[in-house]
C-alpha positions in Angstrom: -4.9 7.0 -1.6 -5.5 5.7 -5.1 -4.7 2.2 -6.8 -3.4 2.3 -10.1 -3.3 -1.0 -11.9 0.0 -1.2 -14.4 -0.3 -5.0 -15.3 -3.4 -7.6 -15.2 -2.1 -10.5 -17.3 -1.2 -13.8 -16.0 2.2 -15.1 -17.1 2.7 -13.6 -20.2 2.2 -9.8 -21.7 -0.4 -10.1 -24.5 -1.4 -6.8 -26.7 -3.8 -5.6 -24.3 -2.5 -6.3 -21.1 0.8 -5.8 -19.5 2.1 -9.0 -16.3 1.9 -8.0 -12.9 2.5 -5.0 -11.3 0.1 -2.5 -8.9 1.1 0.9 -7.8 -0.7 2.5 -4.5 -0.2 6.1 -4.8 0.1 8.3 -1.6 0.6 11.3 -2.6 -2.2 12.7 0.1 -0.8 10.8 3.1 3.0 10.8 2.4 3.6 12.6 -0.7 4.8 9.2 -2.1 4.2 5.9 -4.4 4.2 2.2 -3.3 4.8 -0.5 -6.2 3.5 -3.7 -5.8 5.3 -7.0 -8.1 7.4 -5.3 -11.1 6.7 -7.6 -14.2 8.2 -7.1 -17.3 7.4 -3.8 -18.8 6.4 -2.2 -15.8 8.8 1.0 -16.5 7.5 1.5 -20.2 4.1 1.4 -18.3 4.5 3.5 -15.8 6.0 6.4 -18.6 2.6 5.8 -19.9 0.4 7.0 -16.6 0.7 9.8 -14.4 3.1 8.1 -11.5 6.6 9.6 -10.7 9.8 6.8 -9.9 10.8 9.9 -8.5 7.9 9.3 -5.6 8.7 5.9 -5.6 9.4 5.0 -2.2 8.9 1.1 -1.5 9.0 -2.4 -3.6 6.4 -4.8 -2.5 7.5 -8.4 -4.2 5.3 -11.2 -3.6 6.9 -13.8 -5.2 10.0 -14.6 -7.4 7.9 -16.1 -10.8 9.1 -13.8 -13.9 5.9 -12.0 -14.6 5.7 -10.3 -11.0 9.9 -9.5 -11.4 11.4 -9.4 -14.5 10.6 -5.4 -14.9 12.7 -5.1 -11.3 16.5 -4.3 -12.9 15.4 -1.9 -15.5 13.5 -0.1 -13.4 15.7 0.2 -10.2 18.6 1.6 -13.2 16.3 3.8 -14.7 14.9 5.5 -11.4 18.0 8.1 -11.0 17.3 9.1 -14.7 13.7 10.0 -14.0 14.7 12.0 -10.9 14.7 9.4 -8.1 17.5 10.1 -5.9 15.7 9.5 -2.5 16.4 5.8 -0.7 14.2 3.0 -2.1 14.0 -0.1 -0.1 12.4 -3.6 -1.6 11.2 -5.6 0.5 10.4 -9.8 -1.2 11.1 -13.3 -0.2 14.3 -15.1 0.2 16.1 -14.8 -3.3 15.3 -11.3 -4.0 18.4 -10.1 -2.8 20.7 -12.6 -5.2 18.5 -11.9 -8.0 19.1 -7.6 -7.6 22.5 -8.0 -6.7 23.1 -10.2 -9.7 21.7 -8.9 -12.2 22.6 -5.4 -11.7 26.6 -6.5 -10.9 26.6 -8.1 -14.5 25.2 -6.1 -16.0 27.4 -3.0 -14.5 24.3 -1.0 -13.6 25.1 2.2 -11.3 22.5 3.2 -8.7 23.4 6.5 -7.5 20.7 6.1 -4.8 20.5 4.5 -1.5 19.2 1.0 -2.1 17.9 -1.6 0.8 16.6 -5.1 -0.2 14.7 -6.5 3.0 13.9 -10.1 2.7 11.2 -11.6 4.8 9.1 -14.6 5.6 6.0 -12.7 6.7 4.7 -10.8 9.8 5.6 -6.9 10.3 7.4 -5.8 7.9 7.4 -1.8 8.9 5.3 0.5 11.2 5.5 4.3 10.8 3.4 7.5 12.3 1.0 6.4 9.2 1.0 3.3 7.8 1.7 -0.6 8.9 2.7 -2.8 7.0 2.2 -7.0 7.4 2.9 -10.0 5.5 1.7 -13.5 5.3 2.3 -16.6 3.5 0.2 -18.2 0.6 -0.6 -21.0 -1.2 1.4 -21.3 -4.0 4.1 -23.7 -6.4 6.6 -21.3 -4.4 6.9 -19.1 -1.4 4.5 -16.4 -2.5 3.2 -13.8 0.3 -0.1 -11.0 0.4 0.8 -7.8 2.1 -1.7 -5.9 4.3 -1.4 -1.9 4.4 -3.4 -0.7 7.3 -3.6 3.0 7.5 -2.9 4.7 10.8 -6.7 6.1 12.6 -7.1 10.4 11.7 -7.7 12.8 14.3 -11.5 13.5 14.7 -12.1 17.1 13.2 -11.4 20.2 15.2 -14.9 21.6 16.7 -14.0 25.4 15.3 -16.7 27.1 16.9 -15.7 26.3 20.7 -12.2 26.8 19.9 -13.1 30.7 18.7 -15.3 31.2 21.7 -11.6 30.4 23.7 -9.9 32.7 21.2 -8.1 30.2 19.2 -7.7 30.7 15.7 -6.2 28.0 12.7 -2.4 28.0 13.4 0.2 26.0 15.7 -2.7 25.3 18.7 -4.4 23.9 15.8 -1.9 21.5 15.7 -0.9 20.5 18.7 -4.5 19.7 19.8 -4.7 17.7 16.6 -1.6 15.7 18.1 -4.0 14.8 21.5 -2.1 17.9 23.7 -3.3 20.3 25.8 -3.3 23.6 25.2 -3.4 27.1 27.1 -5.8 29.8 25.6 -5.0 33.6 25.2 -6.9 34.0 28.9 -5.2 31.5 30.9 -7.6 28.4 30.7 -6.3 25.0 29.4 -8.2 23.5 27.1 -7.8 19.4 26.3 -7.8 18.1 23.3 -10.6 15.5 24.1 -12.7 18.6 24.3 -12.8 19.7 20.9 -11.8 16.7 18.8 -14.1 14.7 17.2 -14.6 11.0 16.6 -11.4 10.0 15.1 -11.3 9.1 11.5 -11.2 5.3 10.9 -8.1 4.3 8.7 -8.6 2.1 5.1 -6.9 -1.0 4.8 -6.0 -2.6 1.7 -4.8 -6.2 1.0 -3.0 -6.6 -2.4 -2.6 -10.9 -2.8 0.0 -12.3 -4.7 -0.7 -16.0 -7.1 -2.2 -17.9 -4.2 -4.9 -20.5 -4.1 -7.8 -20.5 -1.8 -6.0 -20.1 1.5 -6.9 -19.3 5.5 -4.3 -16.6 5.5 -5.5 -14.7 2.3 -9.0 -14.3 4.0 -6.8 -13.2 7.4 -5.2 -10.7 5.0 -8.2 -9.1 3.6 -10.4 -9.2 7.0 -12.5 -6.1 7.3 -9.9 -4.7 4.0 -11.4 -1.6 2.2 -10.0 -2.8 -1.2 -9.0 -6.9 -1.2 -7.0 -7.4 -4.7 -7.2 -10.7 -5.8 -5.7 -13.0 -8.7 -8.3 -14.4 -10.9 -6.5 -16.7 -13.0 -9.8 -19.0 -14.5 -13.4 -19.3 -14.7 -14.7 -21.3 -12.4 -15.2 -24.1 -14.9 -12.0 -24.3 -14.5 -11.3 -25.0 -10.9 -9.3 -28.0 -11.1 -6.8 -26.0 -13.4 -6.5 -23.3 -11.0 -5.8 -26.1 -8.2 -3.3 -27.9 -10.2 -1.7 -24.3 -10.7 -2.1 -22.8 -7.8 -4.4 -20.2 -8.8 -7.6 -19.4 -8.2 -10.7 -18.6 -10.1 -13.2 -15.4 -9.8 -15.6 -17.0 -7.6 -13.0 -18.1 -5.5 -12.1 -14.5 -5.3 -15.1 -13.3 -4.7 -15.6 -16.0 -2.0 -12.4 -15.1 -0.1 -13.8 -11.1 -0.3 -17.1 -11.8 1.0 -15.8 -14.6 4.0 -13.4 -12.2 4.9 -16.0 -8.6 5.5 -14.4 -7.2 2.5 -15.9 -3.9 1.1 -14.7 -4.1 -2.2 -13.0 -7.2 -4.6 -10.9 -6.0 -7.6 -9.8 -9.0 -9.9 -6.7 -9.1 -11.7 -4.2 -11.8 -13.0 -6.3 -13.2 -15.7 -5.2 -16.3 -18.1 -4.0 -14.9 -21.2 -6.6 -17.0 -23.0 -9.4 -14.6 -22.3 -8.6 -11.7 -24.1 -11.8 -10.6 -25.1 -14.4 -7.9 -22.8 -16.9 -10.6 -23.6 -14.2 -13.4 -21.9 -13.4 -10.5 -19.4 -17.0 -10.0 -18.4 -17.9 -13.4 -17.3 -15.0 -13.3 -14.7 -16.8 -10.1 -13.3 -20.1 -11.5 -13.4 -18.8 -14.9 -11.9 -17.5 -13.0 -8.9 -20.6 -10.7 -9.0 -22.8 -13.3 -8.6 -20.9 -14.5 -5.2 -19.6 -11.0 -3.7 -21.7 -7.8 -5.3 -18.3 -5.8 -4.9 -16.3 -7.5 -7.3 -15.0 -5.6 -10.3 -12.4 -6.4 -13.0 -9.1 -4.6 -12.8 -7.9 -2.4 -16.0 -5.0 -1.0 -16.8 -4.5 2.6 -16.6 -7.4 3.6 -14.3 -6.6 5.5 -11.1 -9.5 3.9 -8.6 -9.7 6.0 -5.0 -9.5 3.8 -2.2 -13.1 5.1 -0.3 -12.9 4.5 3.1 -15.7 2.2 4.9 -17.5 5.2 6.6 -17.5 7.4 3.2 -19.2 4.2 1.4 -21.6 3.9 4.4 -22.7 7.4 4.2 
């Protein structure tokens, strides 16, 4: 599971930074790529990193402002051309649908894929073998939502010594005790799963905000979260901007992460009037300063999402 950070900028593109979007790459777990917001751009971006539209599986839209959906219809009609033939289904607030449908029936674009546009209000949006999926709404000029990926617990590790002194080797028993069954060995015995499984393996959650100010149900999002991303629009001089806006500033952030028992804060979503690493730097060390896991999103960086007992170890 790795996060790979296609746009940081606020509102507008500048030189150095591309709007909104996130993707969460799965190619471990599901042998597929999530995209979260699709800001202008995002396709010319994502031909410049090492994701596939081909693995692209789901559309996470938090809200309908411009920067986090402008790059949607180009991308959608330019999917089949980069191999993407499997379904795709986008899932965004009330709109989204009128938006997709419109723009690609004037426009005349042909999707030779199955495509499903699920808008939502919040709660469960999906629940597989693997992952789950929640929503909840934020604080914001319009309905804008945070999404909660909560991986699915591991099996505990197969104990391979007692399993050779029963005469089981790696193959299908392997995998059915793996599953929680019971199995028979080559003399006759059953042997339970419980009996040679370890401790299972806790799963990672991670909490990807969309513009929101400080809010009760962006610190219910990101409670206990592996990785909490967060919008960073201001310095914290400038609180009473990010209020009228609202957005929220670094320490904000970094107040939400810490509140909430995250283990690690990226910010993103920054004010296209700090374009310098100097500017950059005191957003980090303004969210330092609150939450020592705060670190500033950048563009074209695959980060590994570590899970809680890997960082503890």
């Amino acid at each position: 599971m790795e996060l790979y950070f296609l746009g940081t900028n606020a509102g507008v593109p500048s030189l150095e930074r591309n709007v909104t979007s996130l993707a969460l790459r799965l190619l471990e777990e599901r042998r597929s790529l999530w995209l979260f917001d699709c800001g202008e751009g995002t396709q010319h971006q994502i031909l410049r990193s090492p994701l596939k539209l081909s693995k692209l599986e789901y559309i996470f839209i938090t809200h309908l402002h411009g920067d986090h959906l402008f790059g949607l219809p180009g991308l959608i009609s330019s999917r089949a051309y980069q191999g993407g033939d499997s379904p795709l289904t986008i899932f965004g607030p009330k709109g989204l649908k009128k938006f997709v449908e419109t723009t690609l029936g004037l426009s005349e674009s042909r999707i030779d894929y199955k495509l499903e546009i699920v808008e939502h209000d919040g709660g469960l949006l999906f629940e597989d073998d693997t992952f789950r999926v929640e929503a909840a709404l934020l604080e914001h000029r319009i309905a804008s939502y945070g999404y909660r990926v909560v991986e699915k617990d591991l099996p505990g590790k197969l104990d391979a010594a007692v399993l050779e002194r029963f005469g089981i080797r790696p193959g299908p028993l392997y995998g059915k005790l793996k599953k929680g069954e019971s199995v028979v060995t080559p003399s006759g015995e059953t042997l339970y799963a419980v009996d040679v499984l370890g401790k299972p393996k806790a799963g990672r959650v991670v909490t990807i905000l969309g513009d929101t100010r400080p809010c009760s149900a962006a610190q219910k999002l990101a409670q206990n979260a592996d990785v909490l991303v967060h919008e960073s629009t201001f310095l914290h001089e400038l609180a009473d901007t990010a209020h009228a806006y609202h957005h929220s500033t670094a320490r904000q952030a970094a107040k939400t992460a810490r509140d909430a028992g995250a283990q690690h804060l990226f910010l993103t979503h920054f004010s296209s009037r700090y374009k310098s690493e100097e500017q950059l730097g005191r957003l980090e060390d303004e969210a330092k300063a609150v939450f020592a896991g705060s670190e500033l999103a950048r563009e074209h960086v695959l980060y590994p999402v570590r899970r809680r007992c890997d960082r503890e170890s």
